[in-house]
C-alpha positions as CSV (number, residue, x, y, z in Angstrom):
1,X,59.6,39.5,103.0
2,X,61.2,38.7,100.1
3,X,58.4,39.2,97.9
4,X,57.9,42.6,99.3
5,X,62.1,43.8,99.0
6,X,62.6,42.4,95.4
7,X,60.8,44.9,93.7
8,X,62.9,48.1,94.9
9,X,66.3,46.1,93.5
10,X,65.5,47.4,90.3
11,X,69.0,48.5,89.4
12,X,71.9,46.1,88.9
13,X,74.0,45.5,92.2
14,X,71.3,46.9,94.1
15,X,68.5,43.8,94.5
16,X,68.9,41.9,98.3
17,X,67.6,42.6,101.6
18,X,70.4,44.7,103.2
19,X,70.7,46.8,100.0
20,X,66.9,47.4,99.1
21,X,66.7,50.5,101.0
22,X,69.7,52.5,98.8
23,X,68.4,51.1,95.3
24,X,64.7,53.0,96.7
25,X,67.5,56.0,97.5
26,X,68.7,56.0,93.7
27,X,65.4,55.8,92.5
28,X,64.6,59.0,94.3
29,X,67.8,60.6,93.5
30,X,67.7,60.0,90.2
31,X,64.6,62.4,90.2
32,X,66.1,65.7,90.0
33,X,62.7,67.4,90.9
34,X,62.4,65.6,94.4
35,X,63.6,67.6,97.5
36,X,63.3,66.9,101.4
37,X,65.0,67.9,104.6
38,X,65.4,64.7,106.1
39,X,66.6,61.8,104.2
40,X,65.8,58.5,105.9
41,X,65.5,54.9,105.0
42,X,63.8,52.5,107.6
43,X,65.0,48.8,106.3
44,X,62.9,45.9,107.7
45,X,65.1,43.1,107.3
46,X,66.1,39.6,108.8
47,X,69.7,40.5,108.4
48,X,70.9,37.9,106.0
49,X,72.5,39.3,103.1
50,X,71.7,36.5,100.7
51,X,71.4,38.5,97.4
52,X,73.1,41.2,95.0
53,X,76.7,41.9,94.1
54,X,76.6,44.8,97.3
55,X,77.5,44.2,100.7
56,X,75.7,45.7,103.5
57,X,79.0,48.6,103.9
58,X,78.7,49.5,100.4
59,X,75.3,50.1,100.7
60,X,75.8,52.2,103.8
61,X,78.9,54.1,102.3
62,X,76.4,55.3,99.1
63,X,73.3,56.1,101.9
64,X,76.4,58.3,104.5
65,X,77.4,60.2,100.7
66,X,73.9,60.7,100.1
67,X,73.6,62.0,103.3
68,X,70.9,59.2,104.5
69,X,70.0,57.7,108.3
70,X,69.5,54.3,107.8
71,X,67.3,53.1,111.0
72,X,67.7,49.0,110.9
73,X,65.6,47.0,112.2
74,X,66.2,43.6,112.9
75,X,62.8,40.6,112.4
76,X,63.9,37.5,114.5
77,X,66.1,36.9,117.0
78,X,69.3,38.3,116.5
79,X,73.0,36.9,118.1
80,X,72.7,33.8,116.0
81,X,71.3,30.8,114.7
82,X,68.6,28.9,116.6
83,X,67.3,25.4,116.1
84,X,63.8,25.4,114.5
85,X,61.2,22.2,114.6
86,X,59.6,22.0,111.2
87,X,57.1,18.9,110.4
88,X,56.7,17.8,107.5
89,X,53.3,16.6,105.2
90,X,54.6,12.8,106.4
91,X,54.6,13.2,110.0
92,X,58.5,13.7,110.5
93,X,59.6,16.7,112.6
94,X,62.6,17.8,111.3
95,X,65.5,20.0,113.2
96,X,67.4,22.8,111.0
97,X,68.6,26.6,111.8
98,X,66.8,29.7,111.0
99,X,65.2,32.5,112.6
100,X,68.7,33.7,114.2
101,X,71.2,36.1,112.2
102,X,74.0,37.8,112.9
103,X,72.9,41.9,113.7
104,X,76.8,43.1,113.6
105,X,75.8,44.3,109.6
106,X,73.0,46.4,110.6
107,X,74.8,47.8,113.5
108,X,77.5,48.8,111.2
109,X,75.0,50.3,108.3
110,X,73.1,52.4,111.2
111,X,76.4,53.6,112.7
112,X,78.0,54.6,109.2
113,X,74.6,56.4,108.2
114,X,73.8,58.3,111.6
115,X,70.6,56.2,112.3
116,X,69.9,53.3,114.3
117,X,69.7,49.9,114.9
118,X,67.2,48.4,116.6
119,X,65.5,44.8,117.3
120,X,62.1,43.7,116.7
121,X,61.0,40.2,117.6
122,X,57.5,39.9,118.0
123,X,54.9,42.6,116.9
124,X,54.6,44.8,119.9
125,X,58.3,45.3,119.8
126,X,57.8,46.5,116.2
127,X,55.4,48.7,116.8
128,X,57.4,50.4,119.7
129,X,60.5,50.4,117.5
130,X,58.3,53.0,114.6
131,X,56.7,54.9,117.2
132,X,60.5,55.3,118.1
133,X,61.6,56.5,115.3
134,X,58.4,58.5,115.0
135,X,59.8,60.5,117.7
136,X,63.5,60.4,116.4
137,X,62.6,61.8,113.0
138,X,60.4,65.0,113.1
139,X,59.8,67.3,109.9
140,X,58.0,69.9,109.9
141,X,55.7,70.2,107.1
142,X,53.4,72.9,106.1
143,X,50.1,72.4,103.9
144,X,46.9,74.1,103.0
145,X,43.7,72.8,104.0
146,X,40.4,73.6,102.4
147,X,37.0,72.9,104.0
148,X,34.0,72.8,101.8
149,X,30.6,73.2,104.6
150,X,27.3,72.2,102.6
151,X,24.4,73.4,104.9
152,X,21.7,71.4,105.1
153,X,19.7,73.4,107.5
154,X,17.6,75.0,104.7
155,X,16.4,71.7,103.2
156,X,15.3,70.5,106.8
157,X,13.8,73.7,107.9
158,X,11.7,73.8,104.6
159,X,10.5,69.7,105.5
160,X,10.0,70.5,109.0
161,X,7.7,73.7,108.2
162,X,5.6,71.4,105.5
163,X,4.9,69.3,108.0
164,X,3.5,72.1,110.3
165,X,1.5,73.2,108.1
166,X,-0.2,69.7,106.8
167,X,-0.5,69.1,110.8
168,X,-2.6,72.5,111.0
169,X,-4.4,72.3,107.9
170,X,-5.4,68.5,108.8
171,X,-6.2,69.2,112.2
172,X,-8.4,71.9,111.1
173,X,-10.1,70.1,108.6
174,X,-10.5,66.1,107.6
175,X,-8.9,64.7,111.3
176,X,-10.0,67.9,113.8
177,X,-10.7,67.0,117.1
178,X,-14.2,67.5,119.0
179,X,-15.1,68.3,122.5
């Protein structure tokens, strides 16, 4: 996840899990010939806030100004650390923490913003968690649509009568049929 957060932290401050979503935000506003209805962020996160010099409220505070919904969504199980068994190259099994976090952040950044938090902890939760907010964020959009039709009937019709006429002109002549 990491790998795929780091690269929207492009401004100073702004690089960390919590905080990706409003560096993306800046980006876009800093574009002065960008415009949309509905301004939403949907952060993927595992809730730690590890990185960057901005907490999870600041980020919210800028995305509220802004006048962005920040839906959270929470990967792992939230409420807390859980032990995890991880064996080593060697053979030893090893006990440590991980996979928990604390949620209250992203409770907090949704509730400041107008959006939502919700909790995702295996895949099929994911997907009903987007085809939530799928139904919780609706914009209308309007668009042209152009058809090209490239009729091929001509080009069949013309191979289909050839073959007609070699039948009738064969069967009159080199493979006709006698009594």
């Amino acid at each position: 996840m990491r790998e795929l957060l780091l690269p929207l932290g492009s401004h100073p401050g702004f690089a960390g899990p919590i905080s990706a979503g409003p560096s993306a935000a800046l980006d876009i506003k800093a574009d002065d010939t960008f415009s949309i209805k509905s301004k939403v962020i949907v952060l993927l996160t595992d809730g730690e806030e590890n990185m960057g010099e901005i907490t999870a409220a600041q980020a919210a505070e800028l995305c509220r100004q802004w006048g962005i919904k920040v839906y959270a969504i929470g990967v792992g199980a939230g409420g807390g650390r859980q032990p995890v068994q991880q064996r080593l190259a060697n053979g030893m099994v090893i006990m440590r923490s991980g996979a928990g976090f604390d949620d209250r952040p992203l409770r907090e950044v949704a509730k400041v913003t107008g959006g939502q938090y919700f909790a995702a902890n295996d895949p099929k939760s994911l997907a009903n968690v987007y085809a939530e907010i799928d139904r919780l964020e609706k914009t209308e959009i309007k668009s042209q649509e152009f058809t090209n039709y490239d009729e091929k009937f001509g080009v069949l019709a013309a191979a289909a009568g050839a073959l007609l006429a070699a039948q009738a002109l064969l069967g009159a002549t080199f493979l006709r049929r006698g009594p």
